[in-house]
N, CA, C and O atoms as CSV, one atom per row, in Angstrom:
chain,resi,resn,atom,element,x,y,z
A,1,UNK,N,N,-8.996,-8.280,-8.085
A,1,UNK,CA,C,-7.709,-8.765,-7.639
A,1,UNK,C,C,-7.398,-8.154,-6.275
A,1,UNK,O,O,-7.792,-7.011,-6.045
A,2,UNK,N,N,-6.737,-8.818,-5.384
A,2,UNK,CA,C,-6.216,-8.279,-4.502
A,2,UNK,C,C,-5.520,-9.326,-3.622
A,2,UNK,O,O,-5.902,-10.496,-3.616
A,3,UNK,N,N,-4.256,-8.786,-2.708
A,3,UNK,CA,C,-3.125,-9.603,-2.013
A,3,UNK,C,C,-3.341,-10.103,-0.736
A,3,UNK,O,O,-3.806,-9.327,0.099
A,4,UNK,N,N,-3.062,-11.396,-0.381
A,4,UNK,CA,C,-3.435,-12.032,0.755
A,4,UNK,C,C,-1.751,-12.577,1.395
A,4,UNK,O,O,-0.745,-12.535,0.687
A,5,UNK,N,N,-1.755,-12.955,2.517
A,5,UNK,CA,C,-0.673,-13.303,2.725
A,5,UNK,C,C,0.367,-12.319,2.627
A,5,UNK,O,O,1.437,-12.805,2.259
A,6,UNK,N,N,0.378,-11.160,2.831
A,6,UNK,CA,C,1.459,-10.069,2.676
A,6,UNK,C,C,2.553,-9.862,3.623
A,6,UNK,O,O,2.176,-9.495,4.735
A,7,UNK,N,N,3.957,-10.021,3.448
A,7,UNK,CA,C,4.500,-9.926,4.370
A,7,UNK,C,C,5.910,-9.185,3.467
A,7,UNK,O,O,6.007,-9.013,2.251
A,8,UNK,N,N,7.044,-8.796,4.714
A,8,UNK,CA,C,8.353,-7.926,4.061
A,8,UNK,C,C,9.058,-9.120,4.873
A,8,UNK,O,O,8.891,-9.446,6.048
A,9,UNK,N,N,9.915,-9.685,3.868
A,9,UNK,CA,C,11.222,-10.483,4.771
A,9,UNK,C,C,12.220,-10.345,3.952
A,9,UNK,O,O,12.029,-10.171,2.749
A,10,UNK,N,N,13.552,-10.410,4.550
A,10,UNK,CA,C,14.474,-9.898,3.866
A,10,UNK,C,C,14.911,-8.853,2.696
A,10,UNK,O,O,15.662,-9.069,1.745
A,11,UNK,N,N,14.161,-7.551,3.075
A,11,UNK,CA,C,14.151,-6.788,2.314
A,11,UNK,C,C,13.258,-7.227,0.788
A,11,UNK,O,O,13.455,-6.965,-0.399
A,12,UNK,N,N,12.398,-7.877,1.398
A,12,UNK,CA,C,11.534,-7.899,-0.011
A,12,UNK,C,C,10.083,-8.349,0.537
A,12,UNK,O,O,9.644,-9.159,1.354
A,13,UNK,N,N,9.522,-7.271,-0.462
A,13,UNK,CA,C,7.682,-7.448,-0.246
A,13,UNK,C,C,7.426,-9.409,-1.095
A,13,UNK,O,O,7.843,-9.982,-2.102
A,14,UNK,N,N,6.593,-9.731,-0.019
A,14,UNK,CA,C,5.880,-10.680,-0.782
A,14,UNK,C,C,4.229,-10.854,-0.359
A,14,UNK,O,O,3.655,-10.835,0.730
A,15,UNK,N,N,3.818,-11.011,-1.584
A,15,UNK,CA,C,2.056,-11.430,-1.135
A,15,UNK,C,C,1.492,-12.117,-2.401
A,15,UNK,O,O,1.868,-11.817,-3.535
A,16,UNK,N,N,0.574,-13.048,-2.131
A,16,UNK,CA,C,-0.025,-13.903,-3.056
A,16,UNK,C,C,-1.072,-13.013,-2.967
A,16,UNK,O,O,-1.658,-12.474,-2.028
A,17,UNK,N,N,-1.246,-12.968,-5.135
A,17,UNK,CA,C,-2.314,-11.935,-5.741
A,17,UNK,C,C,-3.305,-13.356,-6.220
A,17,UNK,O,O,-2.881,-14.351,-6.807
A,18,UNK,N,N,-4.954,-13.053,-5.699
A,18,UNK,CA,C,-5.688,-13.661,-5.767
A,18,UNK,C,C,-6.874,-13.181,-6.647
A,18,UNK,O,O,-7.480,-12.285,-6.059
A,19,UNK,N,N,-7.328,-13.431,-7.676
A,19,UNK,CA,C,-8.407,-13.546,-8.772
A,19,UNK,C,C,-7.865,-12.787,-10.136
A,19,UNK,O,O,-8.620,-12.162,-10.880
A,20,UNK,N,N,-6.617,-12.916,-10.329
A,20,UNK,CA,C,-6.179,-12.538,-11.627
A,20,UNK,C,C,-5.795,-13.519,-12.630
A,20,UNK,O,O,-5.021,-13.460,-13.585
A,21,UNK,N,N,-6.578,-14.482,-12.139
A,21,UNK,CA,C,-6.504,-15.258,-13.590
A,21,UNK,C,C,-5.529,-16.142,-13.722
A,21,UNK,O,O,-4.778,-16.376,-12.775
A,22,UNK,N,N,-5.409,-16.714,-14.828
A,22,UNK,CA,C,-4.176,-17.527,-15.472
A,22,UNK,C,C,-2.944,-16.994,-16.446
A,22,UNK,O,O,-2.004,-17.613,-16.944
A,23,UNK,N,N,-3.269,-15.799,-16.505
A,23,UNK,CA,C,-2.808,-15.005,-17.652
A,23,UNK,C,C,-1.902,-14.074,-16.822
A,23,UNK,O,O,-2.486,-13.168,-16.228
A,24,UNK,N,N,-0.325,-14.176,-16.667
A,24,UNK,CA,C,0.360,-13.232,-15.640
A,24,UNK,C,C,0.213,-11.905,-15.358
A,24,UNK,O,O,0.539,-11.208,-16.319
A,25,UNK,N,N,-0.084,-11.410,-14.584
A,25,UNK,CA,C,-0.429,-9.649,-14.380
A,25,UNK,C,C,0.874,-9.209,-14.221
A,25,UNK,O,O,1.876,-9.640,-13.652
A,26,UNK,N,N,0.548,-8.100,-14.971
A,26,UNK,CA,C,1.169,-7.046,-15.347
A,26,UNK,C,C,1.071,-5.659,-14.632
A,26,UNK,O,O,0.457,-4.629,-14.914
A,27,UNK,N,N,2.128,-6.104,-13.321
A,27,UNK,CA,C,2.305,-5.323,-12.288
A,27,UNK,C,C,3.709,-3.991,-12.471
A,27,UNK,O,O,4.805,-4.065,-13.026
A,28,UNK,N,N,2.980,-2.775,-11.671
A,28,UNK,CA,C,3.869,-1.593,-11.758
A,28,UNK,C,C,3.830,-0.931,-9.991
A,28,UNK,O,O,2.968,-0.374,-9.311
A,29,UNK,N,N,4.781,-1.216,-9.839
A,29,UNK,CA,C,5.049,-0.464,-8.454
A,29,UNK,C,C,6.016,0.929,-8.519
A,29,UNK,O,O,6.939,1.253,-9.266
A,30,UNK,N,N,5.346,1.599,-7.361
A,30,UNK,CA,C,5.590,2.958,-7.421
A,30,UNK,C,C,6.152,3.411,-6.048
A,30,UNK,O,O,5.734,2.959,-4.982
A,31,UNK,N,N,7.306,4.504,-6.178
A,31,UNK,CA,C,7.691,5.041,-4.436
A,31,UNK,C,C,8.196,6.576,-5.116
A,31,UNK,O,O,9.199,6.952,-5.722
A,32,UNK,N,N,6.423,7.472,-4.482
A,32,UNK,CA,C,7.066,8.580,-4.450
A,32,UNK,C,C,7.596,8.759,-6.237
A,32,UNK,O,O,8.695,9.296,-6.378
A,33,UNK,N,N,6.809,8.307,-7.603
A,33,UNK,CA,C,6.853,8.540,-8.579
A,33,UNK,C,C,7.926,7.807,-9.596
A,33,UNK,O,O,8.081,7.914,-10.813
A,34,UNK,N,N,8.552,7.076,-8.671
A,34,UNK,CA,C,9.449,6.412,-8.840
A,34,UNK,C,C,9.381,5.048,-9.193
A,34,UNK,O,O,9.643,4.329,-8.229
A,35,UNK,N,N,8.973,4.086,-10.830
A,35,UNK,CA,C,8.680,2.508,-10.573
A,35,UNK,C,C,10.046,2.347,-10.092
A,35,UNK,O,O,11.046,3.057,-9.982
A,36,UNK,N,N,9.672,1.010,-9.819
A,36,UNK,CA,C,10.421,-0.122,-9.237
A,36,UNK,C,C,10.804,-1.308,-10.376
A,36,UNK,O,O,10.053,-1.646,-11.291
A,37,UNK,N,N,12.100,-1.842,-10.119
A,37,UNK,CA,C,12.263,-2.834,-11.229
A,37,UNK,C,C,12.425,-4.271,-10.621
A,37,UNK,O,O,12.809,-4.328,-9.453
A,38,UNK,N,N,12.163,-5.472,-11.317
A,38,UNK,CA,C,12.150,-6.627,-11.116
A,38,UNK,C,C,11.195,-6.897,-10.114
A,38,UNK,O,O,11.639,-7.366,-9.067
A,39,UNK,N,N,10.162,-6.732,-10.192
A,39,UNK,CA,C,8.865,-7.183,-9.686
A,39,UNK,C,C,8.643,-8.600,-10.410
A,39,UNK,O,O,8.703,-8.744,-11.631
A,40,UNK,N,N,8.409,-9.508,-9.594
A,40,UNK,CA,C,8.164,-11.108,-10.163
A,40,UNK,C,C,7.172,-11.401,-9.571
A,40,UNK,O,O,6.888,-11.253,-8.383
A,41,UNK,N,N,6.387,-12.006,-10.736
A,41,UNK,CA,C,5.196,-12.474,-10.503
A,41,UNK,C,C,5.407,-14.249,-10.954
A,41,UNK,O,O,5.900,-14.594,-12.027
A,42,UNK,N,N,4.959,-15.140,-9.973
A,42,UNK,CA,C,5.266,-16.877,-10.363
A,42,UNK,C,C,3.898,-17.495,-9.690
A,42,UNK,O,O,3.460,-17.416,-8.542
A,43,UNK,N,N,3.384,-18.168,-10.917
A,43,UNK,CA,C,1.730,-19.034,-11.055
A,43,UNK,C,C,1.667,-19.965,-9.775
A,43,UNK,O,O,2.430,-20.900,-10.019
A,44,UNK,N,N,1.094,-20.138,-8.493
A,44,UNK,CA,C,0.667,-21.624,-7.820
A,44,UNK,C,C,-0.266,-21.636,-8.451
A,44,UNK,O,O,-1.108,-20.801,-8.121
A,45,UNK,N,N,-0.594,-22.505,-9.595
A,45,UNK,CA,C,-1.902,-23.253,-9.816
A,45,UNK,C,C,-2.603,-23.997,-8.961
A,45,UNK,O,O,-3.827,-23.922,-9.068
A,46,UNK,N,N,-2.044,-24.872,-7.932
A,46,UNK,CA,C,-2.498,-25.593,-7.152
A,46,UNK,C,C,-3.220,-25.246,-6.051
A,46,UNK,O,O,-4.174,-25.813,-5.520
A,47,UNK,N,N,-2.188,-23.452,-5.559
A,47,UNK,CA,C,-3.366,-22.786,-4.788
A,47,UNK,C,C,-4.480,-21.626,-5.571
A,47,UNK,O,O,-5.301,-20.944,-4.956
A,48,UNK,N,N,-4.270,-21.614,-7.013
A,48,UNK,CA,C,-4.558,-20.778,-7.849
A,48,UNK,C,C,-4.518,-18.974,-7.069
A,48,UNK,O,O,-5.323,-18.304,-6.422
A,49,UNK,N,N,-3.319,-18.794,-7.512
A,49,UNK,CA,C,-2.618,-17.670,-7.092
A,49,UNK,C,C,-1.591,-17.398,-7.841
A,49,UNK,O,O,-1.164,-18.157,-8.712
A,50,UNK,N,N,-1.045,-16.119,-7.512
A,50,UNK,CA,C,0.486,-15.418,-8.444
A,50,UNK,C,C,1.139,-15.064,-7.153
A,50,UNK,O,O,0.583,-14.238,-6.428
A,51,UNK,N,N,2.373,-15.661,-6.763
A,51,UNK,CA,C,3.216,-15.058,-5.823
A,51,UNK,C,C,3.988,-14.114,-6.132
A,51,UNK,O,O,4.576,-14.203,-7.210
A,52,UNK,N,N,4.149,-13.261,-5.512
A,52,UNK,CA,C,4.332,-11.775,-6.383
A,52,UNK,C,C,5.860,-11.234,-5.188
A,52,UNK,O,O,5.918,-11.250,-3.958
A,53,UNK,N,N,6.732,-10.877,-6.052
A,53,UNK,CA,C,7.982,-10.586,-4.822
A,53,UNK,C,C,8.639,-9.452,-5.357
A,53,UNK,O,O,9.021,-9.462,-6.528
A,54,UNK,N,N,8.833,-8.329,-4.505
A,54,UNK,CA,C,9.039,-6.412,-4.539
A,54,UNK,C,C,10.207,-6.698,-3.903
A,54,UNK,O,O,10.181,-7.022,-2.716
A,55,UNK,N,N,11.629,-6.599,-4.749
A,55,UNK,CA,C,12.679,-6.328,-4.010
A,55,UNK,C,C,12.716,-4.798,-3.450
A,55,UNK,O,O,12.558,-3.987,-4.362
A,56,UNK,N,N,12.841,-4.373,-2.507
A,56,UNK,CA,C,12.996,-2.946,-1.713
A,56,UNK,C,C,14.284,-2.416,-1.347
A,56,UNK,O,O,14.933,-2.598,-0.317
A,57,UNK,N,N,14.603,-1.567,-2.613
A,57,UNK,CA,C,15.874,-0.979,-2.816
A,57,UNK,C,C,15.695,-0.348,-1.363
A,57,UNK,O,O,14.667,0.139,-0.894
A,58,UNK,N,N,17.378,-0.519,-0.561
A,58,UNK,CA,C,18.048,0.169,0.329
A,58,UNK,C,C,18.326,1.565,0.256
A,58,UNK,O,O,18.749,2.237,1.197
A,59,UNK,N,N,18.037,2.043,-1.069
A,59,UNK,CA,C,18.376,3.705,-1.190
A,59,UNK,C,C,16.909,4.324,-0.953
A,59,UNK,O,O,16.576,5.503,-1.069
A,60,UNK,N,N,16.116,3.209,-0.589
A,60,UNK,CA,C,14.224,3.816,-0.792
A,60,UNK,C,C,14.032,3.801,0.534
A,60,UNK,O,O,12.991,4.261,1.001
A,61,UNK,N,N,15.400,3.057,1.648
A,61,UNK,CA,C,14.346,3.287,2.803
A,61,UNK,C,C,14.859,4.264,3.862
A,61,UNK,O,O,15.952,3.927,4.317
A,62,UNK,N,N,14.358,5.365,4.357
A,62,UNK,CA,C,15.008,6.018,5.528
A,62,UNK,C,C,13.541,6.101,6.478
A,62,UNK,O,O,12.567,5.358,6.597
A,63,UNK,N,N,14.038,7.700,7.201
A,63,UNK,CA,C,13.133,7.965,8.673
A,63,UNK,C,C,11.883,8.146,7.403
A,63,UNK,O,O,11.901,8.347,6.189
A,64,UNK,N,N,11.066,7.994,8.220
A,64,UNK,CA,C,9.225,8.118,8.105
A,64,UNK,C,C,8.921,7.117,7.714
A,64,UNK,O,O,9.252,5.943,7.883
A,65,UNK,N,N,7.812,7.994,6.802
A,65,UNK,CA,C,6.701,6.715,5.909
A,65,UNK,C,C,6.659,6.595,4.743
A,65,UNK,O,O,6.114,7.420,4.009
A,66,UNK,N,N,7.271,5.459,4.317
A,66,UNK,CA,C,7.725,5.370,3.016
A,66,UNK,C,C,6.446,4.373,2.070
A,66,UNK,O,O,6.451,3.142,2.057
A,67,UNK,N,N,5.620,5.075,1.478
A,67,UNK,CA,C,4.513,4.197,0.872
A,67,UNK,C,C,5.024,3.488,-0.150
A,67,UNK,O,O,6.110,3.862,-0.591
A,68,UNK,N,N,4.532,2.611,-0.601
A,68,UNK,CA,C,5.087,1.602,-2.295
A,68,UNK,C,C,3.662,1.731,-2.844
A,68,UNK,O,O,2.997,1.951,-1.832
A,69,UNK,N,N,2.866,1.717,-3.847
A,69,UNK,CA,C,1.701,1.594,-5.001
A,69,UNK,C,C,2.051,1.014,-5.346
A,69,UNK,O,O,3.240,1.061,-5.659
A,70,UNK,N,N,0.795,-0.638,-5.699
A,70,UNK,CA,C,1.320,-1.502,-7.000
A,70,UNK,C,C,-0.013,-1.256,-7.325
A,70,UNK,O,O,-0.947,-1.220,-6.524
A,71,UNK,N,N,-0.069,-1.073,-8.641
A,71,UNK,CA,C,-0.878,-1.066,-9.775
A,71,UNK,C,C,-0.957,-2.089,-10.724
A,71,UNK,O,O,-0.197,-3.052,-10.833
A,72,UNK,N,N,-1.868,-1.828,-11.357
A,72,UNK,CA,C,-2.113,-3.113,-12.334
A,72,UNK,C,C,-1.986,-2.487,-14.045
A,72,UNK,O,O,-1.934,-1.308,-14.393
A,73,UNK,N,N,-1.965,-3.425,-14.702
A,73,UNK,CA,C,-1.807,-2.598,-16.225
A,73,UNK,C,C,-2.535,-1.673,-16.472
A,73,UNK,O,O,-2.126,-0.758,-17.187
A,74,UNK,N,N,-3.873,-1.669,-15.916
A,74,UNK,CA,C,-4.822,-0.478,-16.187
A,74,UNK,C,C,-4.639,1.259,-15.264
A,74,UNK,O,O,-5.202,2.332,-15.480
A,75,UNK,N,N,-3.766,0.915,-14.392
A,75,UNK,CA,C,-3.428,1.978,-13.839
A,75,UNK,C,C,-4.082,1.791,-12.311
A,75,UNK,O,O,-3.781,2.357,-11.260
A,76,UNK,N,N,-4.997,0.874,-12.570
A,76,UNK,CA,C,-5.519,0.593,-10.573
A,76,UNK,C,C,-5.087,0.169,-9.638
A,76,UNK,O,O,-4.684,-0.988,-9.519
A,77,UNK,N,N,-5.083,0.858,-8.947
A,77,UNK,CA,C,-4.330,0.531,-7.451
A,77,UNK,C,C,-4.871,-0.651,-7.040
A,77,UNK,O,O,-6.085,-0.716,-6.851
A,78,UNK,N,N,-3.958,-1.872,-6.821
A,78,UNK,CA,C,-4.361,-3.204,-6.385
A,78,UNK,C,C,-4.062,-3.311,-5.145
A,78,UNK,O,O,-4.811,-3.924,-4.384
A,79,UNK,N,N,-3.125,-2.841,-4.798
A,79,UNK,CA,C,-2.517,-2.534,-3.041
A,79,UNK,C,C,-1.253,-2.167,-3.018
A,79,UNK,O,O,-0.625,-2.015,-4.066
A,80,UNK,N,N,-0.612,-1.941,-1.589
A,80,UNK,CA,C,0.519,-0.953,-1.356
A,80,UNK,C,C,0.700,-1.414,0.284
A,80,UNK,O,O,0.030,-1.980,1.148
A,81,UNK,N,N,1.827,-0.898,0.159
A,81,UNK,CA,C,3.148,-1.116,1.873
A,81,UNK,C,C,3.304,-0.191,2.093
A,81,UNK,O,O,3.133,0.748,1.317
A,82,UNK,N,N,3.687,-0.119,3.240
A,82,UNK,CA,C,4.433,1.147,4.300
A,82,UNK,C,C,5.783,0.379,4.729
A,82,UNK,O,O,5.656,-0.794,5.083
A,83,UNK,N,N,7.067,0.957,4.722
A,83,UNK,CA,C,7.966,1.158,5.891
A,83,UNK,C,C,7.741,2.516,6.583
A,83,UNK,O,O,7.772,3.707,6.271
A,84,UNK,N,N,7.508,1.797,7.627
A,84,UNK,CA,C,7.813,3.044,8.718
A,84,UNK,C,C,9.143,2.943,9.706
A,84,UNK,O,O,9.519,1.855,10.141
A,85,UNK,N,N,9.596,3.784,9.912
A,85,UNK,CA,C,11.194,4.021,10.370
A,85,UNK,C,C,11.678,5.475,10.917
A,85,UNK,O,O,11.424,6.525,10.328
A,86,UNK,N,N,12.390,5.384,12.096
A,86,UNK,CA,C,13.542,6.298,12.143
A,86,UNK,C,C,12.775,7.066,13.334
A,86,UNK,O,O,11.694,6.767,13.841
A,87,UNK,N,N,13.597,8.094,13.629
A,87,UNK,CA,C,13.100,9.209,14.904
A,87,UNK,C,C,11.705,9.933,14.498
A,87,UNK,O,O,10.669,9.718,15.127
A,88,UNK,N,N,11.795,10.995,13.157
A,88,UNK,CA,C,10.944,11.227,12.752
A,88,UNK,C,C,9.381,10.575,12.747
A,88,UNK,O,O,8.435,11.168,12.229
A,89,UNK,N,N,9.297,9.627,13.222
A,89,UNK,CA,C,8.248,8.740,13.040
A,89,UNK,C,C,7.113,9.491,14.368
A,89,UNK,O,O,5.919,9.770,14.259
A,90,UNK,N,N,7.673,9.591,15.100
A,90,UNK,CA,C,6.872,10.258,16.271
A,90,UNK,C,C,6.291,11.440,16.282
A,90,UNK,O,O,5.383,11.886,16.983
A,91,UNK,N,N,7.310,12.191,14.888
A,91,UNK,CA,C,6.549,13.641,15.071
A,91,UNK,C,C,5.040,13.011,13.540
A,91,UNK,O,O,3.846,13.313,13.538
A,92,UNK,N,N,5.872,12.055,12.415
A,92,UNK,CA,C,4.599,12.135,11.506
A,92,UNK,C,C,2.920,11.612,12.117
A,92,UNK,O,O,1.831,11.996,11.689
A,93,UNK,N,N,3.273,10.376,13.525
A,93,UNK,CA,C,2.397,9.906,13.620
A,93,UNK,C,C,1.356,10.823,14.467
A,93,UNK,O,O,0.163,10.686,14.734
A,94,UNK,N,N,2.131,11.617,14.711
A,94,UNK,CA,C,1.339,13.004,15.750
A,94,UNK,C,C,0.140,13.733,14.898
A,94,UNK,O,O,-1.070,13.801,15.113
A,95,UNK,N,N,1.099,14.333,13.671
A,95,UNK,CA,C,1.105,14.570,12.634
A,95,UNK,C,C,-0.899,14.256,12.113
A,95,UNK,O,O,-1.896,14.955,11.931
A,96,UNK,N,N,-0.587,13.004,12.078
A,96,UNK,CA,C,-1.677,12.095,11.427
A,96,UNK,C,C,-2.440,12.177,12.056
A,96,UNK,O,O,-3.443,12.777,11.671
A,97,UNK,N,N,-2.380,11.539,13.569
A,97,UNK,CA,C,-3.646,12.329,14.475
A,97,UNK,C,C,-4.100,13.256,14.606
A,97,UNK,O,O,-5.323,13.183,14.728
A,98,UNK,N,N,-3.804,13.946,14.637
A,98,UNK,CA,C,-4.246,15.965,14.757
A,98,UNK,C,C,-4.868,15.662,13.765
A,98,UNK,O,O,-6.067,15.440,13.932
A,99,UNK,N,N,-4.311,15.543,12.410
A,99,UNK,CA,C,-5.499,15.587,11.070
A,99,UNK,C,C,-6.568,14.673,11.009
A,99,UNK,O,O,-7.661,14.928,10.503
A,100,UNK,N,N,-6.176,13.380,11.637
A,100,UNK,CA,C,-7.456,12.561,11.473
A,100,UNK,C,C,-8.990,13.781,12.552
A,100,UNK,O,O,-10.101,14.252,12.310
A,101,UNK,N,N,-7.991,13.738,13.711
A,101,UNK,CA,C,-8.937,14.335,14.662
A,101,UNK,C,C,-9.833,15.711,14.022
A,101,UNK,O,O,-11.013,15.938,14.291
A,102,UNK,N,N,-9.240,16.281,13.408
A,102,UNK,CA,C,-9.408,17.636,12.390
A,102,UNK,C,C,-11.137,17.171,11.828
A,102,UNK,O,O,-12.291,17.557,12.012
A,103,UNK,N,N,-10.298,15.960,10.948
A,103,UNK,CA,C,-10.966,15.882,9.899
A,103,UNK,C,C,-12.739,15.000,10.929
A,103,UNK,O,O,-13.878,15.276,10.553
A,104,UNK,N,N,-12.505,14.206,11.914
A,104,UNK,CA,C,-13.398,13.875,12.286
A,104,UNK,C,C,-14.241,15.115,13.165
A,104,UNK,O,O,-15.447,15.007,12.943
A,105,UNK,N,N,-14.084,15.677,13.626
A,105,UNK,CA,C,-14.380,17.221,14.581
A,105,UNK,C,C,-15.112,17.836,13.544
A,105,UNK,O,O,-16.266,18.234,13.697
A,106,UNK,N,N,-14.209,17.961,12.054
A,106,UNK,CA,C,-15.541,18.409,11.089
A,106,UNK,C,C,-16.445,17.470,10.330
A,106,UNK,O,O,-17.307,17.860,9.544
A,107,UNK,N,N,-16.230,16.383,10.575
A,107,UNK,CA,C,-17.780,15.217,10.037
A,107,UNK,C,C,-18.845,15.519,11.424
A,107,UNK,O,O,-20.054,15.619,11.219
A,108,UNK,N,N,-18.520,15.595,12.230
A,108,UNK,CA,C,-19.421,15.555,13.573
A,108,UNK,C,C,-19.944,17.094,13.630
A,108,UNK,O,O,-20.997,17.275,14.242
A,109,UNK,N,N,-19.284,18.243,13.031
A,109,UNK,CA,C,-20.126,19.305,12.700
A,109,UNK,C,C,-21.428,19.370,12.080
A,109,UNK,O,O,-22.598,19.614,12.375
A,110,UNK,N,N,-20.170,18.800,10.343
A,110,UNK,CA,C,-21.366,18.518,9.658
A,110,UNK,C,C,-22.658,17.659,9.427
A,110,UNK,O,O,-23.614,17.985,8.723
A,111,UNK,N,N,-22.515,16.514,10.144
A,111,UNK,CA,C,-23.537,15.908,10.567
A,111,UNK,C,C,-24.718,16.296,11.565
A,111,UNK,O,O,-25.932,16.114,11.462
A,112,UNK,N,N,-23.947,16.898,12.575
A,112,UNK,CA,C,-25.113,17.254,13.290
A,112,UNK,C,C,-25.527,18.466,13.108
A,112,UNK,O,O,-26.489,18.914,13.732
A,113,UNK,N,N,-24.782,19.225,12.137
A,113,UNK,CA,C,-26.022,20.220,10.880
A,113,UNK,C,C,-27.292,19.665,9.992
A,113,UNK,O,O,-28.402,20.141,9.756
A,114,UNK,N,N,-26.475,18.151,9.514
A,114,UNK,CA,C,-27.499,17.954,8.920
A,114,UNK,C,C,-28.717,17.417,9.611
A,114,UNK,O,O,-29.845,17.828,9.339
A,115,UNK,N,N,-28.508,16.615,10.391
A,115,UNK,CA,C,-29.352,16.455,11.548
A,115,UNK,C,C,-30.582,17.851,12.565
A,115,UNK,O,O,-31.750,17.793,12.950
A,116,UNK,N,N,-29.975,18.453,12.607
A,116,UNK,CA,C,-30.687,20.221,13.009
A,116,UNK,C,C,-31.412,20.677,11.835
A,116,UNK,O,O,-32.451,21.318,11.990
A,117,UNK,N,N,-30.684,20.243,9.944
A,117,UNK,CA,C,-31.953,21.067,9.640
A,117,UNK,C,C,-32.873,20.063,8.845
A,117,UNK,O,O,-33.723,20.448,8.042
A,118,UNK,N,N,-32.597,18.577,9.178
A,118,UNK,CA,C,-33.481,17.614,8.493
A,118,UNK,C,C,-34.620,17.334,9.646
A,118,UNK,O,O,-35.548,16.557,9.421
């Protein structure tokens, strides 16, 4: 399974969920440990799809990065949103670079260790 067509309009996630069948999925969204209620899922047979619509409570959104998890009955992550927002946003995205950069500075160590003793 997974969502095509994903978009946020009017305060609500929508995306058509593609290879789940005929049988309605049984979706659980998450913010920060928190489900979410009234998640609707409605059949296009015609495009064989589930249009799937995440109202996005106003008390869920401020400054940063606000992730959503939707899961499936089994507990698997099928996909997920970001709002990003507010002043703060400049220091998280800094934030993220430094660590990506971190984290790539030590693959390029360790690689070209392994490289030196292979």
């Amino acid at each position: 399974m997974q969502f095509i067509n994903a978009q946020i309009t009017a305060g609500v996630w929508q995306g058509d969920l593609v290879g789940a069948g005929s049988k309605q999925p049984d979706l659980h969204v998450t913010h920060l440990g928190q489900t979410l209620d009234q998640v609707t899922c409605t059949r296009d047979a015609k495009q064989d799809v589930w249009r799937v619509a995440i109202p996005i409570p106003s008390a869920l959104i401020s400054d940063g990065v606000q992730t959503f998890v939707i899961n499936d009955d089994c507990g698997s992550t099928i996909g997920s949103f970001a709002i990003i927002c507010g002043e703060p946003l400049t220091d998280d995205l800094r934030a993220e670079i430094t660590l990506l950069r971190s984290e790539l500075d030590l693959l390029q160590k360790a690689f070209r260790q392994h490289c030196a003793d292979s």
